[in-house]
N, C-alpha and C positions, 0 to 999 in steps of 0.2 A: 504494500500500500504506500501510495506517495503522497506527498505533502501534497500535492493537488488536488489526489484522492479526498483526503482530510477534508478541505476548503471545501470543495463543492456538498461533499456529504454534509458539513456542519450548515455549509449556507441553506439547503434544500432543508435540513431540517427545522430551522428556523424560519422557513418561507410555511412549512407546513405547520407550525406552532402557529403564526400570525393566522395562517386562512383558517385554521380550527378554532381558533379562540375568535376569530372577528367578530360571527353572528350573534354571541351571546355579550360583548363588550360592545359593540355597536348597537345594539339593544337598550344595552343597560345607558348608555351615553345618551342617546335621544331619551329614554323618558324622564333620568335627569334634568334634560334641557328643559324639556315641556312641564315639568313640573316646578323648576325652577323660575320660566317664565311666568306659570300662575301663580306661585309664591309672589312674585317682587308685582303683578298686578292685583294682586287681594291684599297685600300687604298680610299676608298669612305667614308667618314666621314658625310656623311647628316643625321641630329638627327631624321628629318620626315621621312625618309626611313624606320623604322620601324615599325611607326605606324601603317599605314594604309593593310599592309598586315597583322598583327597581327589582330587587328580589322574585316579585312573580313575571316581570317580561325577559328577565333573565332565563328564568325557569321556560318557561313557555320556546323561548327560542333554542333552547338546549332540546327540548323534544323536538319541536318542530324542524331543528338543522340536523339532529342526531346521525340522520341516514347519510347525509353530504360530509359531516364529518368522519364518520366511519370510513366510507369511499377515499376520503382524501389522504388518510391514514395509513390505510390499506393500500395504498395507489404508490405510496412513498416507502411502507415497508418489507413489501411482497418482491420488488427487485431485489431488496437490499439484500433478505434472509436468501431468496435465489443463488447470487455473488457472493454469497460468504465465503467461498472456498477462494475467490477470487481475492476479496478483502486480507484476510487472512495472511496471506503469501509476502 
């Protein structure tokens, strides 16, 4: 295995960490926003107002992307276990 090897394996795995984790952080991001916009126009200042919606869109898009993050997972670690004899060497 070459130091190239390395680079690209690490880069690819961190491209697959970001596109897995995006659906549920990009979730959680927008309904802070929207909720922090009707915070600052209610002038509602409750600190647990935003948790538990964040919490449940979080949830919600972890089942809903589950099958895409599986795939993406799968997509990235099915060559790799393949090439291990290649890796290895």
């Amino acid at each position: 295995m070459t130091l190239d090897d390395i680079f690209f394996l690490s880069r690819d795995a961190m491209v697959v960490t970001l596109l897995a984790s995006a659906p549920m952080l990009l979730s959680g991001l927008l309904v802070g926003l929207i909720i922090s916009v009707f915070q600052s126009v209610t002038q509602i200042q409750e600190i647990t107002l935003t948790f538990v919606p964040k919490i449940v869109a979080v949830m919600v898009a972890f089942v809903v992307f589950l099958p895409w993050m599986v795939s993406v997972l799968l997509d990235f670690v099915e060559p790799l276990f393949g090439g291990f004899d290649k890796l290895v060497q």
